[in-house]
N, C-alpha and C positions, 0 to 999 in steps of 0.2 A: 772230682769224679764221683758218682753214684757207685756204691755198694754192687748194681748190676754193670756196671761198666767194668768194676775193677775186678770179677771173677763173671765170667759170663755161663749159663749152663752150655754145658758142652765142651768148654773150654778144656785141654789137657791137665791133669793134675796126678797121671800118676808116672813113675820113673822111668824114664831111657832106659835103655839096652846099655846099661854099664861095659859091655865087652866091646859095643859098637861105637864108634865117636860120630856127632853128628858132624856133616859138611856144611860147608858154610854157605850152600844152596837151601838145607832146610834150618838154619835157624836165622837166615834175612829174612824172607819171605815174610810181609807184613810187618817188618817191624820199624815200617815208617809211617803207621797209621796213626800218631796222635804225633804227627810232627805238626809245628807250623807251618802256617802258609806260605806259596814260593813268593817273590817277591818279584816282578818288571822293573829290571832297570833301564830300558828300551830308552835309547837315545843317553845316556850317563857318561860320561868317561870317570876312569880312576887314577891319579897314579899316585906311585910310595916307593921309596927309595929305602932300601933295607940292608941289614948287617953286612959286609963285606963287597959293599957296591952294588948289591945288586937293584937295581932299578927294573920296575913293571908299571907295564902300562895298560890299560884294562878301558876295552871300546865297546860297549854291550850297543850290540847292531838290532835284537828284537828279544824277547821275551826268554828267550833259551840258547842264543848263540854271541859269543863274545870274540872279540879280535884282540889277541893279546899280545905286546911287543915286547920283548928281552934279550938283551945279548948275552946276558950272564944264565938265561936260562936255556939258551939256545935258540929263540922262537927268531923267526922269520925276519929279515929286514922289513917287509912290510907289513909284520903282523900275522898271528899265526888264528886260523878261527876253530876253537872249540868248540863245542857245549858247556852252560854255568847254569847254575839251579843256587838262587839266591835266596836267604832267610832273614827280615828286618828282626832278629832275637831282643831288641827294644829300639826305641824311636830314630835312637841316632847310629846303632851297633848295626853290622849287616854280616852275616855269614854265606860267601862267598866261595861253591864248589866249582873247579874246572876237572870235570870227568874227562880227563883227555880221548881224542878220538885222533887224532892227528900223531898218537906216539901210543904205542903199545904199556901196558903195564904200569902208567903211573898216574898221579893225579894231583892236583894244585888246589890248596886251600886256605882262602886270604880273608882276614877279619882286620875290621876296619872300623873306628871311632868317627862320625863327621864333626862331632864336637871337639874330642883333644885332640883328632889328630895324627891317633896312634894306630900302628896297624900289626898286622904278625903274619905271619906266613909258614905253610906246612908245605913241603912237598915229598909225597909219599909215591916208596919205588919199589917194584916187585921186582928181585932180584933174579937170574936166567936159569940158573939151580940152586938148590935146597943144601944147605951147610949145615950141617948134625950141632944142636946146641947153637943155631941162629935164628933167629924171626927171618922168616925167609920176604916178607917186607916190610924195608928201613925208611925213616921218616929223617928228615932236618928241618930246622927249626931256622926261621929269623926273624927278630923287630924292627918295626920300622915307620916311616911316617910319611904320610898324607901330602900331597904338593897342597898348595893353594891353602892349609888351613895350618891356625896360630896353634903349635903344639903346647898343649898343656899335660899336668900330671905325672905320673910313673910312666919310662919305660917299661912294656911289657919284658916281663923275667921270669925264668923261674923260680918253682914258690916250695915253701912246705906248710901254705895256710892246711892243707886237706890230710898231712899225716895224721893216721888214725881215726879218718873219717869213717864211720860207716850207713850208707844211702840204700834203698834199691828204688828202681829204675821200672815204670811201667811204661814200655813202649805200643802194646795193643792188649786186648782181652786175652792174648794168649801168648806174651813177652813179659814174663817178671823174671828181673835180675838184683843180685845184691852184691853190693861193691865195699872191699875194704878195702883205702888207701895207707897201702902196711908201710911205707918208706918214699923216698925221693926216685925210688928206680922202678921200683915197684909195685901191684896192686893185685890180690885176690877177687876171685870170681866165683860165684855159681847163680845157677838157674833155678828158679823156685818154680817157674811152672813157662811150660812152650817144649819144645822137641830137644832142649838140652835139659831137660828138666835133672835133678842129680847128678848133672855134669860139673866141673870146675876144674878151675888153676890156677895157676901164680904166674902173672906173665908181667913183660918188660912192659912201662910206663912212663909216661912224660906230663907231667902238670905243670904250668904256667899261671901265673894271674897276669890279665888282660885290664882287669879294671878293677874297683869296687864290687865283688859281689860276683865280675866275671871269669870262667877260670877255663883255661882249655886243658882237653883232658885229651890223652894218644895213648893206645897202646900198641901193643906188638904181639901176637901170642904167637906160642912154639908149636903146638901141636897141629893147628888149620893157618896157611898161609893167608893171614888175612890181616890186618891194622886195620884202625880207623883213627876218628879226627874230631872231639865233640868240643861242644862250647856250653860249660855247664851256667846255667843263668840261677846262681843261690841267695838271689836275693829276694823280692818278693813274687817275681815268679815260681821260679822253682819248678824251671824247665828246661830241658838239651835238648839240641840238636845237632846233627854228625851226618859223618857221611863212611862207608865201608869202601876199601878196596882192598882184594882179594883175588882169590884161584879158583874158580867153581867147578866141580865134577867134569866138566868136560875140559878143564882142562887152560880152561881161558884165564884170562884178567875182568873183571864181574864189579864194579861198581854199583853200588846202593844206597841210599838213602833211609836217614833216620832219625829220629827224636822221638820223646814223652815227654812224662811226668816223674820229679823227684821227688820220694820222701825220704828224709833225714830218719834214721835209725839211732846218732847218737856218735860218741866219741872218744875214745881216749886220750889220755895226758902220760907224759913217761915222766915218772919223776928224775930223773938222774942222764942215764946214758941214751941217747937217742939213737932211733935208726939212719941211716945213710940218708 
């Protein structure tokens, strides 16, 4: 990116209302404008059989609407149809959202290898009320694999390649975030410039490696009922893409879309006792 892309005039740059927290209605807004492109998987099928049986089966009927089968997830004897907004994050990787509309407050997010084979699976749930000292929404995790393709490589697991990373994260001309991955549980935050600009925290985390290079990243935070779901590409890209689901001012379950650009800030090494 260009010097004018990466602060643009006009752009916000001075601090929040420290007394005020922003919603998670004003710091989406825009901040899926340097995502890649969606992806057609019009006419596709999927399926991947995952950690504790569960098997999914995934029928993309046109550009934006999927037919999804599961017992173990409860979907429909003959198929449940959604909404998917899909991302190729490189040739053979695909990043695979189901913004549910068919079931309130939750959402399905399946990444998939055509090459080894491997797959993974998020499914994030917005909980009926709010529990003091909770993310009020909880993610689960499974790996799993590909029907019809010869599995090669690492089970997807999780990692501590990213303890002590620290990145920030430009998702538009007026989205800069900086990320420290302080532990296995957890990861620091703040906003260097957009509507949380002086804002942060220390919230619940989940990092995985997916592959060489690719690494899913989830968090949880306490203060806005919101998680998300990225898939960080560190290798010679040196790009994410996610998806949010959340609470928005009015009160709803609010789904969004998102990705940038990463740059590496650098890293610590602990010499002796490590983090969790």
């Amino acid at each position: 990116m260009t010097t004018a892309q990466q602060i643009e005039v006009g752009a916000r740059v001075d601090a929040a209302d420290p007394s005020r927290w922003r919603t998670y209605d004003d710091f989406a807004a825009g901040i899926d404008t340097y995502r890649l492109p969606a992806a057609d998987l019009t006419g596709s099928t999927v399926e991947a059989t995952f950690d504790d049986g569960v098997n999914l089966r995934l029928e993309f009927l046109g550009a934006e609407t999927v037919r999804w089968t599961s017992a173990a997830l409860l979907g429909a004897d003959g198929g449940t149809s959604d909404p998917y907004d899909a991302v190729r994050v490189r040739a053979d990787v695909m990043f695979c959202s189901l913004p549910f509309t068919s079931r309130d407050g939750e959402a399905l997010t399946v990444i998939w290898s055509q090459t080894s084979g491997r797959a993974l699976l998020v499914h994030s749930v917005i909980a009926p009320e709010k529990t003091e000292g909770v993310p009020q929404v909880g993610q689960t995790f499974a790996a799993g694999e590909l029907a019809g393709v010869a599995v090669t490589g690492a089970k997807p697991a999780p990692t501590r390649d990213l303890v002590g990373v620290r990145n920030i994260y430009r998702y538009s001309p007026h989205h800069l975030y900086e990320h420290v991955y302080l532990s296995s549980e957890r990861y620091a935050w703040q906003c260097l410039q957009g509507e949380q600009r002086g804002h942060g925290d220390v919230d619940l985390s989940t990092l995985w490696k997916f592959a060489d290079g690719l690494y899913l990243f989830c968090f949880r935070e306490f203060v806005i009922p919101v998680a998300s779901v990225w898939l960080h590409d560190l290798g010679y890209e040196m790009r994410t893409t996610g998806i949010f689901l959340g609470i928005n001012a009015e009160g709803r379950a609010d789904h969004r879309k998102a990705g940038g650009h990463i740059f590496p800030l650098g890293s610590v090494r602990y010499p002796d006792v490590q983090p969790v």
